[in-house]
GUMAR-714364 format. One line per 4 residues: for each residue y, z, x of C-alpha. Coordinates in Angstrom, 1 decimal. Last residue first. Layout:
Y:Z:X; ...
END
This chain:
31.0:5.9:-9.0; 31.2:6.9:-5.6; 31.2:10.5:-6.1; 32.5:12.6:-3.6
31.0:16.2:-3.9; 33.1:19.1:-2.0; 30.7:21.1:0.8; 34.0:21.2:2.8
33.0:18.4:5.4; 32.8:16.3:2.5; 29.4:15.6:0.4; 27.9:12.3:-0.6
26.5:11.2:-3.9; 23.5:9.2:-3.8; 21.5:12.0:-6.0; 17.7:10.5:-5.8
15.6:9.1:-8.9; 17.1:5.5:-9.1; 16.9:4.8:-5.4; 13.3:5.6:-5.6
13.3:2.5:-8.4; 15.1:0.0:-6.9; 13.1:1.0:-3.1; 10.1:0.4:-5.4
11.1:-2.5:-6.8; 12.0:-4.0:-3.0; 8.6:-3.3:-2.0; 7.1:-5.3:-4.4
9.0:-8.0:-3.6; 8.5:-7.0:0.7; 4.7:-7.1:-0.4; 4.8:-10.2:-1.9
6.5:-11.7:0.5; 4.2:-10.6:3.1; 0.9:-11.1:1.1; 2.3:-15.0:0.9
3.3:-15.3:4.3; 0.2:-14.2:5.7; -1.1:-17.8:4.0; -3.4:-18.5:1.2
-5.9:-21.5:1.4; -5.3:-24.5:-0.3; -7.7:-27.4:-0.5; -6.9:-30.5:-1.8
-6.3:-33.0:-4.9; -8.5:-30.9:-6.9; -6.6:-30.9:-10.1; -8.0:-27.0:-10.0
-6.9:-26.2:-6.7; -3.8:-27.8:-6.9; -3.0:-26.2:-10.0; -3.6:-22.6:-9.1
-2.1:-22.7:-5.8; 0.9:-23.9:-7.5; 0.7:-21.2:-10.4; 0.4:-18.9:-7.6
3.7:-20.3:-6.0; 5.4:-19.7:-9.2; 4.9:-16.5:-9.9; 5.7:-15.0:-6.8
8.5:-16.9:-7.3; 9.5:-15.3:-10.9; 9.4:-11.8:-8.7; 12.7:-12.3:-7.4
14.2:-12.8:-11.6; 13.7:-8.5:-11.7; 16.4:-8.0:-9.0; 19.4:-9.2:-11.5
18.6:-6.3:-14.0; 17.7:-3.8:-11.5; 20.9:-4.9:-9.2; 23.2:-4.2:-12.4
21.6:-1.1:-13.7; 21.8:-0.1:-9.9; 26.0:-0.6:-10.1; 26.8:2.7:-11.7
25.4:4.6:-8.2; 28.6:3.1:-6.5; 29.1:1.1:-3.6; 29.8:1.6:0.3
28.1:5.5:-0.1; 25.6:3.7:3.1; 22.4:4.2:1.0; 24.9:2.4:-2.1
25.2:-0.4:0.1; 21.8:-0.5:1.1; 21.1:-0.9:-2.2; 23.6:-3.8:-2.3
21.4:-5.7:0.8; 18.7:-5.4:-0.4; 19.3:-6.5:-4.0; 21.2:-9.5:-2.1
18.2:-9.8:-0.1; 15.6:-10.7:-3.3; 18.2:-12.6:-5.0; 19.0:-14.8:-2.6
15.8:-16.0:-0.9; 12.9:-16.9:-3.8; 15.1:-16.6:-6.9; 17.7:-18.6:-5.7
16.8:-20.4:-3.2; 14.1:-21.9:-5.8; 17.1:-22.4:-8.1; 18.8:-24.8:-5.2
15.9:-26.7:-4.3; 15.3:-27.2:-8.5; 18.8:-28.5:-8.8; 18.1:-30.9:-5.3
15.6:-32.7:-6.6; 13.6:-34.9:-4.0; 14.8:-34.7:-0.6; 16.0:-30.5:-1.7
12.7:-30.1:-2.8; 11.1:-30.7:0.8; 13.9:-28.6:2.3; 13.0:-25.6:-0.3
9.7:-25.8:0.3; 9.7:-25.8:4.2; 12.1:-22.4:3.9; 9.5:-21.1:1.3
6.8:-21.5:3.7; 3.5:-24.2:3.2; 2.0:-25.6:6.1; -0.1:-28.4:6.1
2.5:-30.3:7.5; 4.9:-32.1:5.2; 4.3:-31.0:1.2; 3.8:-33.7:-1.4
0.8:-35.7:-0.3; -1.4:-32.3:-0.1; -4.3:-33.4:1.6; -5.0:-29.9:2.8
-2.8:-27.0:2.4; -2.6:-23.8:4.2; -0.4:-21.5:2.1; 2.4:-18.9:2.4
3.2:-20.0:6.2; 5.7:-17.2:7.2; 9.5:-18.5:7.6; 10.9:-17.2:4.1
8.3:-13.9:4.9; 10.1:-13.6:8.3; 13.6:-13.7:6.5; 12.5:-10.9:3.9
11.0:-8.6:6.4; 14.5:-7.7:8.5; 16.4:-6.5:5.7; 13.5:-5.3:4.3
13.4:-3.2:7.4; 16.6:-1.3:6.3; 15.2:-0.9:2.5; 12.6:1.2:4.1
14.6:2.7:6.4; 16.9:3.9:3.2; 14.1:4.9:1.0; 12.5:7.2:4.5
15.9:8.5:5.1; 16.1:9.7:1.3; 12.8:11.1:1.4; 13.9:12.9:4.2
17.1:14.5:3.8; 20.6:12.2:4.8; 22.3:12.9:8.5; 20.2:10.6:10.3
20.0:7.2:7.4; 24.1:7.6:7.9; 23.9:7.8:11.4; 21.9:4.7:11.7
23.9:2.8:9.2; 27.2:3.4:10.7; 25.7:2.1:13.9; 24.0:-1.2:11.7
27.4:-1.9:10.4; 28.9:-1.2:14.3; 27.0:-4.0:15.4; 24.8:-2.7:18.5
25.8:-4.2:22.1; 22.7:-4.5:24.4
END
């Protein structure tokens, strides 16, 4: 099996750095992995639900039924619920790798707080149909997947914030990224 060279340079990078560091960065590695699985996993079981296909809800189902009937709101819910959560992911690992600078986690903080709005949202969904009565909807895997690769993610954000990313030579000489 051939191994990208990203995830190679990723691997020896996560091997030469101390061990809380290792464990942030193969953390934030497995989000990588996570976040599409939780956009696939059934979030709710729905029953007589005339809006949703299936009785299955998942993001990715979400998004392709919003995208028949208003493509904006399709578009802003692949935002916040699929974009956003792995670009974060994706630039922290960035700075794990010394690819980007330590100046840019204000940035990836600010931006990274929106991912949690869908959280949000899809309770206020189970809360309305439950409470119009139009059905039955039962919580999915998906759901306590998502929200535990979200809250995952602010943790990561936050660990990352506490720990020196700078790397050092060959020499013992600091190189700063920033």
């Amino acid at each position: 099996m051939r191994v990208s060279p990203i995830l190679r340079r990723l691997g020896r990078q996560i091997a030469r750095t101390r061990a809380p560091k290792r464990r942030i960065a193969a953390a934030n590695c497995a989000l990588l992995v996570a976040y599409p699985v939780a956009w696939a996993a059934p979030l709710a079981h729905a029953g007589l639900l005339p809006w949703f296909r299936g009785n299955e809800i998942t993001i990715l189902g979400g998004v392709r039924d919003l995208w028949t009937v208003d493509p904006a709101l399709s578009l802003l819910v692949a935002l916040f619920a699929m974009v956003i959560p792995f670009g974060k992911t994706a630039a922290l690992a960035a700075i794990h790798l010394g690819a980007l600078g330590t100046r840019a986690l204000p940035v990836i903080d600010t931006i990274g707080k929106l991912s949690m709005a869908d959280v949000f949202l899809i309770a206020v969904y189970i809360v309305v149909v439950k409470g119009v009565g139009l059905g039955s909807v039962v919580t999915g895997w998906g759901l306590w997947l998502f929200t535990a690769c979200v809250l995952g993610q602010i943790w990561i954000s936050h660990a990352t914030k506490r720990h020196d990313w700078r790397r050092k030579t060959e020499e013992g000489e600091t190189v700063t990224w920033d």
